[in-house]
MIBA-382208 format. One record per residue (C-alpha): residue number from 1; x, y negated, z negated; residue in one letter. Coordinates in steps of 0.02 Angstrom, whole numbers, plus 50000, padded with zeros to 5 digits. Layout:
// MIBA-382208
<k: NUM x: X y: Y z: Z r: A>;
...
//
This chain:
// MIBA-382208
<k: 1 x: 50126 y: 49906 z: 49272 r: X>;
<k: 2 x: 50110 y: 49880 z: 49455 r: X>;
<k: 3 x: 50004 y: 50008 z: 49570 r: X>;
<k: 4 x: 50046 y: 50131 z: 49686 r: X>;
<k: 5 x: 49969 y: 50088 z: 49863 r: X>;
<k: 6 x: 49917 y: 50214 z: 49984 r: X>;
<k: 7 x: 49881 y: 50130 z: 50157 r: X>;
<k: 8 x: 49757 y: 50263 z: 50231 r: X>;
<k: 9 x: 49708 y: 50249 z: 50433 r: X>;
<k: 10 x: 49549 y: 50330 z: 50519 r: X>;
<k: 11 x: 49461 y: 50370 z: 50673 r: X>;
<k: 12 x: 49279 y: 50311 z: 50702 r: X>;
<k: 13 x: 49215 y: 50488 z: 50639 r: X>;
<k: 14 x: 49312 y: 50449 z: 50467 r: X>;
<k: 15 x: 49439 y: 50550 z: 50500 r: X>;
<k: 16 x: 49624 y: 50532 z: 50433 r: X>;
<k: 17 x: 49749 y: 50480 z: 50576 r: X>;
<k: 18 x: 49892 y: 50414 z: 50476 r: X>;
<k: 19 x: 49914 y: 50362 z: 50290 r: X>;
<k: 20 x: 50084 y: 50311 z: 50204 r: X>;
<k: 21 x: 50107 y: 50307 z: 50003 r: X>;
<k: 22 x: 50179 y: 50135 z: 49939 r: X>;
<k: 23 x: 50293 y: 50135 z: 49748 r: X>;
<k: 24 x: 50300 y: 49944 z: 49691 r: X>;
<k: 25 x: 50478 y: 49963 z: 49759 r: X>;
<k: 26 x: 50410 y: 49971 z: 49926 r: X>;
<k: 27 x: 50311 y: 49818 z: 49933 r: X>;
<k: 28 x: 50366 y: 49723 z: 49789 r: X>;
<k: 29 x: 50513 y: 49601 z: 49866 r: X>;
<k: 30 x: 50593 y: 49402 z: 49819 r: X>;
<k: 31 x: 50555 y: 49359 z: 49638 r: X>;
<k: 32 x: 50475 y: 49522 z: 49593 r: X>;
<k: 33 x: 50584 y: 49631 z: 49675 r: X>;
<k: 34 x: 50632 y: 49758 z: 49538 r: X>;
<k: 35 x: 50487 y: 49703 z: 49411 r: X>;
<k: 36 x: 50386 y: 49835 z: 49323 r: X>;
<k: 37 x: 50260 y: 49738 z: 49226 r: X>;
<k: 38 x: 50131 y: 49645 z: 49338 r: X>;
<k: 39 x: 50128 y: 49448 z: 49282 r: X>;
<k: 40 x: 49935 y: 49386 z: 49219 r: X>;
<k: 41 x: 49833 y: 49250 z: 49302 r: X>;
<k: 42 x: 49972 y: 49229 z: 49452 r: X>;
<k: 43 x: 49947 y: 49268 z: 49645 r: X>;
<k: 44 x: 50049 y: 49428 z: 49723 r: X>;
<k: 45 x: 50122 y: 49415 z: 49885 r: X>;
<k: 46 x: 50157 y: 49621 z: 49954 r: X>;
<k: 47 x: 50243 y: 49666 z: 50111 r: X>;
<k: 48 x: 50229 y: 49822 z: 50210 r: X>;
<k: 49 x: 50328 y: 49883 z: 50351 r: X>;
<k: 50 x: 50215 y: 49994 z: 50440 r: X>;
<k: 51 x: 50209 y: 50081 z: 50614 r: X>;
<k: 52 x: 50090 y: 50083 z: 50727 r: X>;
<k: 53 x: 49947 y: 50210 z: 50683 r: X>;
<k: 54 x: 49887 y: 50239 z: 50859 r: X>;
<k: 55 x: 49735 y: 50171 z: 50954 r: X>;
<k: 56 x: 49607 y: 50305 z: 50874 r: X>;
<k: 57 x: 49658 y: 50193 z: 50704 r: X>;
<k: 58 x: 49511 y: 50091 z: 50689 r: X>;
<k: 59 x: 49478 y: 50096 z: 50510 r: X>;
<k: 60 x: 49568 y: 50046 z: 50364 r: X>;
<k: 61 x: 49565 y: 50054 z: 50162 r: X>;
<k: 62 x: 49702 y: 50009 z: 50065 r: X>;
<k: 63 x: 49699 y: 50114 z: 49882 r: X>;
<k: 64 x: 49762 y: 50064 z: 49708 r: X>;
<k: 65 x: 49818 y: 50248 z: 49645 r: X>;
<k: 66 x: 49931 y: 50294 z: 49487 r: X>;
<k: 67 x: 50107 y: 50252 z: 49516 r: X>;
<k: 68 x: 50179 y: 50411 z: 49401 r: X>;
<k: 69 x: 50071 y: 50513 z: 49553 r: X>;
<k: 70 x: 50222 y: 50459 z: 49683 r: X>;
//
C-alpha cells in the first residue's frame, strides 16, 4: 500500500516550525489517482500543495509513516 507522508519543517536549533500529514489521496494524482496498491519496479511522481513555512524554515525531512495512523 502506499505511505503516509508527513512533510516536517524546522528552525536551525531543530525545532518544529510547521509540519503537514499527507494520505496517498493527497499526493497521489493522474494515473494513480485513487490507487491503493503501490506498482513494483516503476518511478512515482507525488505532488504537494504546500504553504509557505516561514523564513525560520530552514530544514526539511520528509517521513514515510503508517497510513492507518492518519
Amino acid at each position: 500500500p502506499f505511505p503516509a507522508l508527513s512533510l516536517v519543517f524546522s528552525d536551525l536549533n531543530g525545532n518544529l516550525v510547521a509540519q503537514h500529514d499527507f494520505a496517498p489521496a493527497e499526493y497521489l494524482g493522474g494515473e494513480l489517482k485513487g490507487a491503493t496498491l503501490m506498482p513494483r519496479q516503476q518511478p512515482i511522481r507525488l505532488a504537494f500543495d504546500i504553504a509557505d513555512p516561514g523564513e525560520q524554515a530552514v530544514n526539511y525531512q520528509l517521513l514515510i509513516t503508517d497510513p492507518k495512523g492518519l
